[in-house]
N, C-alpha and C positions, 0 to 999 in steps of 0.2 A: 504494500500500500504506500509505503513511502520513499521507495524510487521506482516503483512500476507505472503509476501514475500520472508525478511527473515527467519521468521519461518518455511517455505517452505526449503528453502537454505540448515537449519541447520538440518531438519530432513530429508532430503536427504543425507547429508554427515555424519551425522551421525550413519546413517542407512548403509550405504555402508562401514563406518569404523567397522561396528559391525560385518556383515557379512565378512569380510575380519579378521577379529579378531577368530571368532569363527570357521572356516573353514566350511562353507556354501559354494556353489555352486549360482552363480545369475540365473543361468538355472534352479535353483528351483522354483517350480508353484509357492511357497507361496512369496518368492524373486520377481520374475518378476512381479506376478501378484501384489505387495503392491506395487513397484519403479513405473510398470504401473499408478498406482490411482496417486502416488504421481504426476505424469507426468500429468496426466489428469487435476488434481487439478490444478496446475501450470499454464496451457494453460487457462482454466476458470479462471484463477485469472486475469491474464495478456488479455484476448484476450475479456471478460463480464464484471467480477466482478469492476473489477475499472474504467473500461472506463465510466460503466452504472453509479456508484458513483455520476463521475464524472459531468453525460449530469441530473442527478437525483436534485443532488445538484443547479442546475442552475435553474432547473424548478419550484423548489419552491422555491429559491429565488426569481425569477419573481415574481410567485402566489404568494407570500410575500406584494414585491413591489407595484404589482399592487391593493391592500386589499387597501390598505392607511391605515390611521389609525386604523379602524377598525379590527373587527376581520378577520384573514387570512383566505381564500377561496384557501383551496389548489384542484388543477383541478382534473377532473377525468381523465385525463392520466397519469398524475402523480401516483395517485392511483393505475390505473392498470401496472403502470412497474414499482412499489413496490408489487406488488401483484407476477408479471411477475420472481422480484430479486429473491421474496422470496419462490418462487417455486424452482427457481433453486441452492438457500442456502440450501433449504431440499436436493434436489438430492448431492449437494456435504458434504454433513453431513451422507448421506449413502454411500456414497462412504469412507468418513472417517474411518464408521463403519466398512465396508470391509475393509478396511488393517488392520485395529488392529485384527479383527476375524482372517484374514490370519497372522499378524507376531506372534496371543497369541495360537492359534492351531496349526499352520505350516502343512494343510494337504500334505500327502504323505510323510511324515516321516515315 
């Protein structure tokens, strides 16, 4: 939450400063369709990624707590909605991959 965020923040505005700089058009596929991912990315960060963190984090503090001393007995749900995050960290790490292939090839140039 506190460098996913704004790292979000700054490669949007910095992306829209570049294309204003360079005289691009945002109607361009390779334009809309990166600001698009960026946008997607944003709403999965904000709407999944940290609220999941956050209910994720609680659950094996519990499964912690409840161990006692012994060794921690983290649950199988726990498990499968790190399995569940980590499925959807892969989908937004291809989505990543899509904007760089669209800002480093720009098709329809």
């Amino acid at each position: 939450m506190f460098l996913a965020l704004p790292a979000l923040v700054v490669v949007l505005a910095t992306g829209l400063y570049q294309v204003s700089e360079a005289g691009y058009e945002l109607g361009d596929f390779w334009i809309s369709g990166a600001l698009t991912i960026v946008l997607v990315l944003g709403v999965m960060l904000g709407a999944y990624f940290i609220p999941e963190d956050r209910r994720l984090q609680a659950m094996v503090e519990r499964d912690i707590a409840a161990s006692g001393s012994g060794e921690a007995a983290i649950s199988a749900e726990y498990r499968r909605r790190v399995h569940i995050e980590s499925a959807a960290g892969t989908f937004a790490d291809l989505l990543v991959i899509a904007a760089v292939y669209l800002m480093v090839t720009k098709p329809g140039l």
